[in-house]
C-alpha positions in Angstrom: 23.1 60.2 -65.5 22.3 57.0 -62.9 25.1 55.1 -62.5 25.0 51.9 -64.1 27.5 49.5 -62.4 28.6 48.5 -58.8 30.8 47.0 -56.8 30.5 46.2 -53.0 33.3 44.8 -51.3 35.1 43.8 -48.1 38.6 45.8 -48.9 38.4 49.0 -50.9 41.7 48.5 -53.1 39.4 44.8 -54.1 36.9 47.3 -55.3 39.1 49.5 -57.4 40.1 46.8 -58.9 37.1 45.6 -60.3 35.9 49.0 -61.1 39.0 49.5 -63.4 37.8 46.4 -65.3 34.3 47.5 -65.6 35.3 50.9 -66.5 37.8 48.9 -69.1 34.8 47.2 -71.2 34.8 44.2 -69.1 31.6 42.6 -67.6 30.8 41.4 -64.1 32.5 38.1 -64.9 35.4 39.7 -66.2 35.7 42.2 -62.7 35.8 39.4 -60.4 38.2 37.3 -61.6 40.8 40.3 -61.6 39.3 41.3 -58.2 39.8 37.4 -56.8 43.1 37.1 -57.6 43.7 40.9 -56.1 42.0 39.5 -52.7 45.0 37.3 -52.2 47.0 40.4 -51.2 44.3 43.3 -50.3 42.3 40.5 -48.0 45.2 37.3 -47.1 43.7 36.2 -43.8 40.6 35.6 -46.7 41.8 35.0 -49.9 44.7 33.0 -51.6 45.2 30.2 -54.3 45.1 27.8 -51.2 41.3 28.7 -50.2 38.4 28.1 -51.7 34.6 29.5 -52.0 31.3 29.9 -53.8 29.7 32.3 -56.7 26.3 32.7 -57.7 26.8 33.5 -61.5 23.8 35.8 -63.1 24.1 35.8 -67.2 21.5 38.5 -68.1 18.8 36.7 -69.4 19.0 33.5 -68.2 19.1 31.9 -64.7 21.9 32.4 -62.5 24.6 29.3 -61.8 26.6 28.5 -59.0 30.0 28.0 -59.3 31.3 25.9 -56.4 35.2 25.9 -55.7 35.0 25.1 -52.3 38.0 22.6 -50.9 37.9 18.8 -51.0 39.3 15.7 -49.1 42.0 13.9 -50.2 41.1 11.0 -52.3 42.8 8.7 -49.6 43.3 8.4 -46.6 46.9 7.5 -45.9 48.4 6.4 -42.6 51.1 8.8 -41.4 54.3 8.2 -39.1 53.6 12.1 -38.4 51.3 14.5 -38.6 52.0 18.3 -38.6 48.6 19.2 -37.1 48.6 21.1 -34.0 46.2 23.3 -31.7 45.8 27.2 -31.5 44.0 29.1 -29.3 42.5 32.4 -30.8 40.9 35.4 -28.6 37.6 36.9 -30.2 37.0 38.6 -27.8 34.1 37.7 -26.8 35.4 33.7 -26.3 38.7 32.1 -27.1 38.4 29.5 -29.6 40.4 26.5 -30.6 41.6 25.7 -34.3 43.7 23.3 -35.3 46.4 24.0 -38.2 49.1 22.6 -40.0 49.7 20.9 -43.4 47.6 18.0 -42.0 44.7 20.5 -42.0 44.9 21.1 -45.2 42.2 20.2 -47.9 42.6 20.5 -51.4 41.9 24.3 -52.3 39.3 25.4 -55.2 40.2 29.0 -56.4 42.3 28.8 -58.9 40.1 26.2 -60.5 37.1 28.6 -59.6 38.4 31.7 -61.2 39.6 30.2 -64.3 36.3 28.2 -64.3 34.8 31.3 -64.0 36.9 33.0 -67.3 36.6 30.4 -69.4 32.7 30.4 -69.2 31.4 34.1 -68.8 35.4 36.2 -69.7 35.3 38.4 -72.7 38.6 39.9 -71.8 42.5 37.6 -71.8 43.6 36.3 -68.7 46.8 38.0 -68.6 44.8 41.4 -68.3 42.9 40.1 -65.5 45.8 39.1 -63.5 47.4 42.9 -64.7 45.8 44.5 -61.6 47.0 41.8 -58.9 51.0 42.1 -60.8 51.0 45.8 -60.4 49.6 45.3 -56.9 52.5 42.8 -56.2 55.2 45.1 -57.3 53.8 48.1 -55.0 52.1 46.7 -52.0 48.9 47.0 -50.1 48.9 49.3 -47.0 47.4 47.5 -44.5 43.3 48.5 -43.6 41.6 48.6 -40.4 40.0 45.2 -40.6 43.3 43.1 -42.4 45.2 44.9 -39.4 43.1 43.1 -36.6 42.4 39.8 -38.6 46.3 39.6 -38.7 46.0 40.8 -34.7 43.5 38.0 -34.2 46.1 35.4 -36.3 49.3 36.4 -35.1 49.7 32.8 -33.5 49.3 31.1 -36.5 51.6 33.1 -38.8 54.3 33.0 -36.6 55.2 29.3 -36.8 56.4 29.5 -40.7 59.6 31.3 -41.3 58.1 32.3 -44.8 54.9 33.6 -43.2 56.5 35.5 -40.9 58.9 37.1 -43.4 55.3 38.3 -45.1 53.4 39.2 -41.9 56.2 40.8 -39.4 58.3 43.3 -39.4 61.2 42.8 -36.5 59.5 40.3 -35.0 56.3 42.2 -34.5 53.0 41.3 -36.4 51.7 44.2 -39.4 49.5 47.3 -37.9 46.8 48.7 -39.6 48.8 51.9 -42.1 51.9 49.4 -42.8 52.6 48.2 -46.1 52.0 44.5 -47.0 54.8 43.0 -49.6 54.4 39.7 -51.0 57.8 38.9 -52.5 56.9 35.5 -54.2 53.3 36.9 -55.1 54.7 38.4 -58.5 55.9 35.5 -59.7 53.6 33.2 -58.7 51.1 35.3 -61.3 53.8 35.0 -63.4 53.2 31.5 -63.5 49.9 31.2 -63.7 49.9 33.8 -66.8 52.3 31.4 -68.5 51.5 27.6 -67.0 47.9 28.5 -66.1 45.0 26.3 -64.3 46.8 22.9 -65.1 50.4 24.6 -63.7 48.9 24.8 -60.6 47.0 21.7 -60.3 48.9 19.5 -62.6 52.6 20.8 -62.7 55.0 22.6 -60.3 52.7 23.3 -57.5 51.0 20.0 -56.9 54.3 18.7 -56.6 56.2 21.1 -54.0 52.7 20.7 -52.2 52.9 16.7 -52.2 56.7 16.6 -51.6 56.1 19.0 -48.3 52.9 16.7 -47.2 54.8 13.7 -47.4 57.9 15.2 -45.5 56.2 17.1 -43.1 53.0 14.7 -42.2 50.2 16.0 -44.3 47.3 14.1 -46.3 47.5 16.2 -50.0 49.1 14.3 -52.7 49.6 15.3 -56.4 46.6 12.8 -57.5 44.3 15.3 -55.4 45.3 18.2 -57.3 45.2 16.3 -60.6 41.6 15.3 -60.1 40.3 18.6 -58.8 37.5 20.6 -60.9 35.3 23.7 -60.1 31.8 22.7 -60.7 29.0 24.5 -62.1 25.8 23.4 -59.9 21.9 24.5 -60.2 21.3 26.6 -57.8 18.2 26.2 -55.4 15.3 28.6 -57.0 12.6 29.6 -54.2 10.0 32.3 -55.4 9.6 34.8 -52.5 6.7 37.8 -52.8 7.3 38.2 -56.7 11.1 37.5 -56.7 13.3 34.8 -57.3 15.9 34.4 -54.9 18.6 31.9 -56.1 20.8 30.6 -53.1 23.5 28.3 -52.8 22.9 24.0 -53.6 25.3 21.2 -51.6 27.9 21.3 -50.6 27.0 24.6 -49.1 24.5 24.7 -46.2 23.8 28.2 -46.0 21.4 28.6 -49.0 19.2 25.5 -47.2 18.9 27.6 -44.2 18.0 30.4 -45.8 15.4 28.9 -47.4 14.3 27.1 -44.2 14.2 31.2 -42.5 11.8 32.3 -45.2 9.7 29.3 -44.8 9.4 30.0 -41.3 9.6 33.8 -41.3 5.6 33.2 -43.4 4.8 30.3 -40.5 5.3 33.1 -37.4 4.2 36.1 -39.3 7.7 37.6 -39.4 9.0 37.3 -36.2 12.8 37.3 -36.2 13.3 35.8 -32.3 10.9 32.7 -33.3 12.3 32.1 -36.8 15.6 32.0 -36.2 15.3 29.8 -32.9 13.4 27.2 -34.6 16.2 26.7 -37.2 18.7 27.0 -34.6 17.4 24.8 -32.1 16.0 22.1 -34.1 17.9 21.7 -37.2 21.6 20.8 -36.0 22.9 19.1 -38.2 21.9 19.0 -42.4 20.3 15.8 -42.2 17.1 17.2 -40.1 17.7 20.5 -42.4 17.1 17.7 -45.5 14.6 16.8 -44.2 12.5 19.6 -43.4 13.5 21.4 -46.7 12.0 18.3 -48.4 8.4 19.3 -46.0 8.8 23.4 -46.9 10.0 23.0 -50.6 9.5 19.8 -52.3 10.0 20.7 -55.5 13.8 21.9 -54.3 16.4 19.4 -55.5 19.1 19.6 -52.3 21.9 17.8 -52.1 24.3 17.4 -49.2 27.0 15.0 -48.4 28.7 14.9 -44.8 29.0 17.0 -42.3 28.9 21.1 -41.5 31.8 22.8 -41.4 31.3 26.5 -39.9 34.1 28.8 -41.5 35.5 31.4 -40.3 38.2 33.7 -42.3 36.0 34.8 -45.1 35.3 37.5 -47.2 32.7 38.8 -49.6 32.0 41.0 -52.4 29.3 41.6 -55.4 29.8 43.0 -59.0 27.3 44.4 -61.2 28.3 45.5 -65.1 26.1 47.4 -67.4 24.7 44.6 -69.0 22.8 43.2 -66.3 25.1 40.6 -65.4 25.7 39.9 -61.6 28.0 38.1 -60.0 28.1 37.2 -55.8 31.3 35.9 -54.5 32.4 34.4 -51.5 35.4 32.7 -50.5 37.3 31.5 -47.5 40.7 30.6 -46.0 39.0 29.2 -42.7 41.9 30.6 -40.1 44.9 29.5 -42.9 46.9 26.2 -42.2 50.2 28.6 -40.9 51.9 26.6 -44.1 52.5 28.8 -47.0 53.2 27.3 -50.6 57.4 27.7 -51.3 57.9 30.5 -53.9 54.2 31.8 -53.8 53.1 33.5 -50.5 50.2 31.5 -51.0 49.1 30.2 -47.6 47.2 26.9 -47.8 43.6 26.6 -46.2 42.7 24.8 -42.6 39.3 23.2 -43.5 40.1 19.8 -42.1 40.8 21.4 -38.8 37.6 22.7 -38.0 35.8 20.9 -35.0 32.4 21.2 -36.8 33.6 19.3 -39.7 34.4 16.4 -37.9 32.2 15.4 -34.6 33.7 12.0 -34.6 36.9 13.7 -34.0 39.6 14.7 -35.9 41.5 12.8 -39.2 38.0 11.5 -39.7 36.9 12.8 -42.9 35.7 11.1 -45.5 37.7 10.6 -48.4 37.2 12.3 -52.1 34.3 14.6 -50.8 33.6 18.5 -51.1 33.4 19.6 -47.7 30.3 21.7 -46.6 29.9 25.3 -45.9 27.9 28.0 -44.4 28.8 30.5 -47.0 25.6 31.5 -49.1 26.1 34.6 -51.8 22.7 35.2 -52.6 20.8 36.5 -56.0 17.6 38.0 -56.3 15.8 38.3 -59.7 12.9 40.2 -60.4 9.4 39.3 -61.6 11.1 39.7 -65.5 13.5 37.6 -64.5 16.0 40.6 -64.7 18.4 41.2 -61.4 17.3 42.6 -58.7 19.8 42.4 -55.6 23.1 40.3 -54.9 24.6 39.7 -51.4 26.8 38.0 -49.2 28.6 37.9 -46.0 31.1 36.6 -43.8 30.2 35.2 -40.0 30.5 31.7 -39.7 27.6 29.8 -39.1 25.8 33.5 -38.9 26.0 34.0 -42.4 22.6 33.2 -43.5 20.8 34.2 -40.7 22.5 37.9 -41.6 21.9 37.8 -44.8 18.1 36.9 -44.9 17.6 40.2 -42.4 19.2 42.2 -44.6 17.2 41.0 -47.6 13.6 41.1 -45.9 14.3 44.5 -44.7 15.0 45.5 -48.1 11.7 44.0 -50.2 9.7 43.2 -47.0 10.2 47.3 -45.4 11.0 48.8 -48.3 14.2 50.3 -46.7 17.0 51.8 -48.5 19.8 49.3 -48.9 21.9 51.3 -46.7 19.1 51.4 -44.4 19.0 47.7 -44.5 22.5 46.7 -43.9 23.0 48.8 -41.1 19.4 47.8 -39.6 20.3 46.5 -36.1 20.5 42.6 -36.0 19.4 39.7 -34.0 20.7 36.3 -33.5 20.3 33.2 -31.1 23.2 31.4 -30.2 23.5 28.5 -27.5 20.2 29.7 -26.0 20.8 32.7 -25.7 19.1 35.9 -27.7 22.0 38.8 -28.7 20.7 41.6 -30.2 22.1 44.9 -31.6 21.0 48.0 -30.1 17.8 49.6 -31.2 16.5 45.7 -32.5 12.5 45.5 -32.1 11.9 42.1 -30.8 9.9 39.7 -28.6 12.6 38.2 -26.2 9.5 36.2 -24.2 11.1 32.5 -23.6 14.6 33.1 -23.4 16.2 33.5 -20.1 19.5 35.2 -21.4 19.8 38.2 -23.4 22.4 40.1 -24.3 22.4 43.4 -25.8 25.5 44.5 -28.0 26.0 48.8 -28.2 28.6 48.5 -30.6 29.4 47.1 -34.2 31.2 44.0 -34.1 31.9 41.5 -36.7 29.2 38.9 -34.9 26.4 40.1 -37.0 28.1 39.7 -40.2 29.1 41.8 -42.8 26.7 41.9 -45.6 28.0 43.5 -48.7 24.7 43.9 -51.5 24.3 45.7 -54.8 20.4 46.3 -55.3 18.3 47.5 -58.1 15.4 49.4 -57.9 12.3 48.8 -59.9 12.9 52.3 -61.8 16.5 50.6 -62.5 18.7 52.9 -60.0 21.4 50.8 -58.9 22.5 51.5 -54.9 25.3 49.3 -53.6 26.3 49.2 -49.9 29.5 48.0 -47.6 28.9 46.8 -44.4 30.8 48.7 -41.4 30.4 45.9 -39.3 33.4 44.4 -41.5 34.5 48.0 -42.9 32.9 47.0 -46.2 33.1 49.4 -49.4 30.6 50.2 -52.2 30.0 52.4 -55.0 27.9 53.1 -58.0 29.1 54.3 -61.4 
């Protein structure tokens, strides 16, 4: 018998987690909301109540929704004597890169909002089941994978300034290895809480509070007024048909499904070539005004709406959930690198997203006020000609994302390739002028000076996590090694 749900994901215990719920009688919806909260201890330099994200929402038989949860300004400004916001250098590698952290980075985070959002709309099964999974995973532990061991490599800077983070993160002094077993103390009863206090417990009641008392104390901009007036929203998506599908991407605030609609537009203009596409939308469209506009040229009948500037995130994870029913769901959220502050009594680390240099290019501390900040992040959904689902996908990668994301999908409809084929299909990308490729890429590198060939998997090109169905209604699902993703059918 073909198996008839999947799960794709960036962590494998994030996966058995939703499979349990599936296998339990619960739909897609049901499966992510138990695997997000289990994400804020399988995936932390990801996931946590202080982060935030995107889902595209498929009901079967009717049009997906997108569920935006992603973080917001503070409704005011105010002046500070203070500010804990500092600088932190980070080595990828292949640069060093500068972030800025501290409760003054902080913007208002979405996921709690999102995942009860989320329940109350699509849930068939009680809250307090769906938080089950993340409790039991609280009492034993996560032992730490391959990819959370070099994110908290990559971090180390960042978690060592809190005496709480460290406490989660170290072990005598020395940052967690790949094989060591992650303990949250406060996670436990921090679900506690929310089984009992709920969505308005967290926004409206004890944790507003400790976060506004610690702001004002320590120099930060969140107050309990920001909490109090922050909702999930349920947004239209944008709808483009695309050789007999639908794809469904993400509307403002997020930037990603624009640009994605912008690469198919241009992918028909030069006949499919990859090195001309994606340097066109690189070098021309900068910043999402010019990406309004052109959108507006290539898809007028799109309604796209976008307020302020980019932000490019980083720290951000993916996964996709398919039930029985033919519901789909594509999730997506992000911590950006983590403030360093963690909420008392939680383990919950709050988000950086007002300390991203993209976010603000006329410097920092000035945002706008009472705005959801933009985002590259772009989960993806694909319907069939029937209107029926037909693939769901998403990455990590920055201000990559999309670009990832739309290879993976052409080679898939376009080639006709397996899904597994597709993911791991080498990549190409342009990037400050010059052209990187993966080894093995087919392309035309005439025009660009500098090239540079990667012969290894690296977490530049993504990680795009898919579930796909087949016209004879096989399901395939498939994990990205670039980001040790996970999959499986059942």
């Amino acid at each position: 018998m073909k198996g008839q749900q999947a799960v794709s994901a960036g962590h494998e215990v994030t996966l058995e987690v939703a499979k349990e719920i599936l296998l339990g009688g619960g739909n897609a919806f049901d499966a992510s909301v138990a695997a997000g909260f289990a994400m804020f201890i399988t995936e932390p330099c990801m996931a946590s109540a202080g982060a935030g994200g995107f889902a595209m929402c498929h009901k079967a038989g009717e049009a997906p929704l997108m569920l935006d949860f992603f973080a917001q300004t503070p409704q005011q400004k105010p002046i500070l004597e203070k500010r804990d916001f500092y600088p932190i250098h980070v080595n990828f590698g292949i640069e060093v890169e500068t972030f800025h952290v501290g409760l003054a980075s902080a913007a208002v985070p979405g996921t709690i909002a999102g995942l009860y959002s989320m329940h109350r709309k699509f849930g068939t099964i009680p809250m307090d089941v769906l938080l089950q999974p993340a409790m039991e995973l609280a009492e034993t532990g996560v032992v730490l994978n391959t990819f959370q061991g070099i994110d908290l490599e990559l971090l180390e800077v960042i978690f060592r300034v809190d005496p709480s983070v460290r406490e989660v993160f170290f072990t005598n002094d020395v940052i967690k290895k790949e094989g060591e077993l992650l303990h949250m103390p406060h996670f436990g009863s921090f679900l506690d809480f929310l089984n009992h206090e709920g969505e308005k417990g967290f926004y409206k009641g004890e944790i507003s509070k400790i976060v506004a008392n610690a702001s004002v104390e320590r120099g930060g901009y969140l107050r309990r007024n920001d909490f109090e007036n922050y909702s999930a929203k349920w947004r239209k998506p944008l709808n483009i048909p695309w050789h007999n599908q639908e794809l469904y991407l993400p509307n403002g605030p997020s930037l990603g499904g624009a640009i994605m609609a912008l690469i198919f537009g241009y992918l028909d203009i030069f006949d499919g070539d990859w090195v001309k596409t994606i340097a066109q939308v690189k070098s021309r469209y900068q910043h999402p005004r010019d990406i309004c506009k052109r959108l507006e040229t290539l898809h007028p009948e799109l309604d796209f709406h976008m307020k302020g500037p980019e932000i490019s995130t980083k720290g951000t994870s993916h996964f996709n959930v398919v039930d029985k029913w033919g519901n789909a769901v594509s999730y997506t959220t992000s911590l950006g690198e983590g403030s360093g502050y963690f909420i008392p009594g939680t383990d919950m680390q709050l988000n950086n997203m007002m300390g991203e240099s993209f976010l603000l290019p006329d410097g920092f501390h000035s945002w706008t006020p009472d705005v959801r900040l933009n985002s590259m992040m772009t989960p993806t959904m694909v319907l069939d000609g029937d209107g029926k689902f037909s693939y769901a996908g998403g990455s990590g990668g920055a201000g990559r994302i999309p670009f990832m994301i739309a290879q993976v999908v052409k080679a898939l409809f376009d080639e006709k390739l397996s899904l597994e084929e597709a993911t791991q299909k080498a990549r190409i990308h342009v990037q400050e002028d010059v052209l990187h490729f993966e080894k093995g890429a087919l392309l035309n590198a005439d025009g660009f000076e500098k090239i540079k060939e990667w012969d290894y998997e690296s977490l530049f090109f993504g990680g795009v996590h898919s579930v796909f169905r087949g016209k004879d209604g096989h399901l395939e699902a498939a994990g990205d090694s670039r980001r040790y993703g996970v999959s499986e059918v059942f």
